[in-house]
C-alpha positions, 0 to 999 in steps of 0.5 A, spaced: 391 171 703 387 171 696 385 164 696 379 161 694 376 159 700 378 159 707 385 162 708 386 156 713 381 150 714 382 146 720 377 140 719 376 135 725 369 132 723 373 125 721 378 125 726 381 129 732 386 135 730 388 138 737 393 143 738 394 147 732 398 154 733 395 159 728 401 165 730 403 171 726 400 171 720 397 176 716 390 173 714 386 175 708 390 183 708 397 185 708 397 189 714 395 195 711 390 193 706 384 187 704 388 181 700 382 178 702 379 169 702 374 168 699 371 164 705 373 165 712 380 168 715 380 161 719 376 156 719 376 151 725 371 144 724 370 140 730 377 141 732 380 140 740 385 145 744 387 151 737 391 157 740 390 162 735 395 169 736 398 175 734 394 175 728 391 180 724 385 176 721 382 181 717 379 183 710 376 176 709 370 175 705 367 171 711 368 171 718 375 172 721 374 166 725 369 161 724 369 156 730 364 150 728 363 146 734 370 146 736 372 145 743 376 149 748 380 154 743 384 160 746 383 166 741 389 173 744 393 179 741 389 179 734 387 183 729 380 182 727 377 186 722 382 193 723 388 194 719 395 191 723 396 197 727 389 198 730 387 204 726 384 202 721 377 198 719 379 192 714 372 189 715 371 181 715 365 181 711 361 177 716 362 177 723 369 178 726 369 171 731 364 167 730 361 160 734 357 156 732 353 149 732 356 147 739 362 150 739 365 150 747 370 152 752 373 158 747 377 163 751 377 170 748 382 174 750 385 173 758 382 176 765 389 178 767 393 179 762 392 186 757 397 184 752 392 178 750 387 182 749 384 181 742 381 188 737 374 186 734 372 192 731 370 194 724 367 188 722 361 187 717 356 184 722 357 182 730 364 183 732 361 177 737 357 173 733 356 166 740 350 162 736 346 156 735 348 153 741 355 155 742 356 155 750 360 156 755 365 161 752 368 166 755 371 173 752 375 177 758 379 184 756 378 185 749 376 191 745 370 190 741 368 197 736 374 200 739 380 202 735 387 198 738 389 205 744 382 203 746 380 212 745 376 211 739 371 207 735 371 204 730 365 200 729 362 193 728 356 194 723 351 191 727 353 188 735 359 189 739 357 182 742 351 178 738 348 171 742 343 166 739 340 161 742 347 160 746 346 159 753 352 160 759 356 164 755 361 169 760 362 177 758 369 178 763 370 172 769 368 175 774 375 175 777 378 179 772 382 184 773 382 187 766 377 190 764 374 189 757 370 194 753 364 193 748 363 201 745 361 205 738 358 199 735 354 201 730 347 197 733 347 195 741 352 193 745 350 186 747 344 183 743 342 176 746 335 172 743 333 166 746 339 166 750 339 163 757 344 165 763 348 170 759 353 173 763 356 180 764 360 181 770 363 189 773 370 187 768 366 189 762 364 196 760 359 198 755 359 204 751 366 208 754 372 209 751 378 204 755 381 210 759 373 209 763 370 216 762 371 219 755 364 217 752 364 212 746 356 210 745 353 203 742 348 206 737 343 203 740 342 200 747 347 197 751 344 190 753 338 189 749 336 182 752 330 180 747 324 174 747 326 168 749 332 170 754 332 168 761 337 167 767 341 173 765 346 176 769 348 183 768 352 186 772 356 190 768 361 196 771 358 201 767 353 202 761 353 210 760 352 213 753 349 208 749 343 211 743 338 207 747 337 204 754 341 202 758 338 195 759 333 193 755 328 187 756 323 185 751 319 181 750 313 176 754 318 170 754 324 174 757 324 173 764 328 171 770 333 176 768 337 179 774 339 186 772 344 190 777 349 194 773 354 197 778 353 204 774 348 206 768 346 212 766 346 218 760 344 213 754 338 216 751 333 213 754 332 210 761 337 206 765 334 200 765 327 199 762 322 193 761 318 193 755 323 198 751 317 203 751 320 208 756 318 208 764 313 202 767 308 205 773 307 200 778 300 196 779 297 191 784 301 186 785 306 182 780 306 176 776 304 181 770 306 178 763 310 181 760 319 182 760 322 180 766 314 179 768 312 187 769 316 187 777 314 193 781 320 197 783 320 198 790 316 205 793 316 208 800 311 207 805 314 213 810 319 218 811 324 218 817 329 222 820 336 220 816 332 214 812 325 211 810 321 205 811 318 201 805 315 196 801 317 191 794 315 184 793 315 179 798 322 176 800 325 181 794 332 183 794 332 191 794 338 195 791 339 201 791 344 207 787 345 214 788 342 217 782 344 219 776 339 225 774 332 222 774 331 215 774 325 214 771 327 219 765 330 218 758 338 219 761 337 218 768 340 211 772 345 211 777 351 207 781 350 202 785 350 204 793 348 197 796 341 192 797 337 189 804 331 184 804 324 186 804 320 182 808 319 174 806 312 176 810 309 183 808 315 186 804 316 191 808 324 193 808 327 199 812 334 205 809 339 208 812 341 213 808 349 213 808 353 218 810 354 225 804 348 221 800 342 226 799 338 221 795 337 214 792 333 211 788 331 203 789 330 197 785 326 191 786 329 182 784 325 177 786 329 173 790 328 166 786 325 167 780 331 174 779 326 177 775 329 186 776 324 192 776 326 198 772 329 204 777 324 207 782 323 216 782 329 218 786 327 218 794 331 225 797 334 225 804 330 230 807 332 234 813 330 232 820 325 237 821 327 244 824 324 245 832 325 252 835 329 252 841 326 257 846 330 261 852 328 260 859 322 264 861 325 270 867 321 271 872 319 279 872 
């Protein structure tokens, strides 16, 4: 603590530093208050294999933890920017773990084990901070803006989770059996710029406290996916409550981003929006410039007795939820039912509503460029029509 630069600085760049275990220290506090570096908590140049646990890395005038083109680090059951109990923000004064300039491979937190997950809350800027080319890096069952009992927020002043020009970098493993929570983060939940294939699977929930129901809203969107951002893969388990939209796509260049949340609903604007300028109205055809290039959702040709027949774009996946409110209005969205294909031909697709299920509404993915519509207007399960039943005619 109190040192003049990094409280510990690990610099491969002349030669290879592997294996390092940075365990059990206080780093830039004493627990319960700053006694801050005067540059990051843990600095780790270039070095191969670091394991850095059971910390409380907090206080630091820097990053928590600044990994600088470092390769296969595995960071868990730290404290990063909260006090040793978890309570309590003792803010890093950048971000709470940063990677930067290639740095690879880092495992953050554990897909299986809850005792490994890390507390990145009450940081400066990002809680998460993947740039200028890290990649491939997984973060798995951590609470991100929460406070160590997972109940309330304790925020990171800008995102939850911040992406930079980083491409294929992993929000939960898609086995994961623990689920990790990015809520009350002062700005958006997840903001990735000129990102290509970010990930987020159904383990990572957005905007929700660690019991899953009790509301704890980024304070802006919960994934904003800005210009430059392709080939995402947003399957997130829940995106509930958030100050914005659920799922924003911004952006001419932000395309080919496949949007199918498990649930999304109750953030103050839609559940899923392209453009962030509320609902989109379908036109002729598809290809618009525009985020995720403007793709129709999917509408209804004719109602049928127990179902519909319908159209999307050639070849698409349509998905369907069960609403929640209305979909096309600022709070609506829904949970996530089941897809067909439309006709790689005419585009044309038929439902069965499933049994109990008074209403959907759809969602139109191209079928190989990924590109996902907004939600549609909800579509009701209308009642087979009534016919009278007549007696038989008794002669007089």
């Amino acid at each position: 603590v109190c040192n003049g630069f990094s409280g510990v600085w690990l610099d491969g760049t002349s030669g290879q530093i592997l294996n390092t275990y940075i365990q059990n220290n206080n780093i830039g506090n004493n627990g319960s208050q700053a006694m801050g570096n005067g540059a990051s908590g843990i600095a780790d140049f270039q070095a191969n294999a670091t394991m850095i646990s059971n910390n409380i890395i907090s206080g630091n005038a820097n990053d928590g933890i600044w990994l600088n083109g470092s390769t296969s680090a595995v960071i868990f059951a730290n404290m990063i920017g909260v006090n040793s109990i978890g309570d309590t923000a003792i803010p890093n004064a950048f971000t709470g773990i940063a990677m930067t300039n290639g740095a690879t491979n880092t495992a953050v937190g554990s897909p299986t084990d809850a005792n490994a997950r890390n507390v990145i809350s009450g940081n400066t800027l990002c809680g998460v901070d993947i740039n200028s080319g890290a990649t491939y890096n997984v973060l798995d069952g951590n609470f991100i803006g929460l406070e160590a009992a997972g109940l309330a927020a304790i925020p990171n002043g800008l995102a939850g989770v911040c992406l930079n020009g980083a491409s294929n970098n992993t929000l939960s493993t898609f086995t994961a059996t623990v689920n990790q929570y990015i809520s009350g983060n002062t700005r958006e939940g997840v903001y990735a710029v000129n990102s290509a294939s970010v990930v987020v699977n159904p383990a990572t929930l957005i905007g929700v406290a660690s019991d899953g129901n009790t509301a704890l809203g980024n304070g802006l969107d919960g994934v904003y996916l800005d210009t430059g951002t392709t080939d995402a893969q947003i399957y997130s388990g829940q995106v509930k409550n958030n100050g914005g939209a659920g799922i924003a796509v911004v952006g001419d260049s932000t395309v080919a981003n496949l949007i199918r949340p498990m649930v999304v609903g109750n953030n103050a604007g839609l559940g899923i929006d392209l453009g962030s300028d509320g609902h989109t109205a379908n036109d002729v055809g598809d290809g618009d410039n525009g985020p995720n290039h403007l793709m129709n959702f999917p509408e209804v040709n004719t109602m049928l007795t127990g179902g519909f027949a319908g159209y999307a774009c050639l070849g698409c996946v349509v998905n369907f939820y069960l609403p929640i409110g209305n979909p096309t209005a600022n709070g609506g969205g829904g949970t996530y039912l089941d897809s067909t294909s439309a006709s790689s031909t005419t585009g044309d697709f038929a439902y069965t509503f499933p049994a109990g299920v008074t209403a959907v509404t759809m969602q139109a993915c191209a079928s190989t460029a990924w590109d996902c519509s907004e939600l549609s207007p909800r579509v009701e399960n209308s009642p087979a029509p009534a016919y009278r039943t007549f007696l038989p005619m008794v002669g007089k």
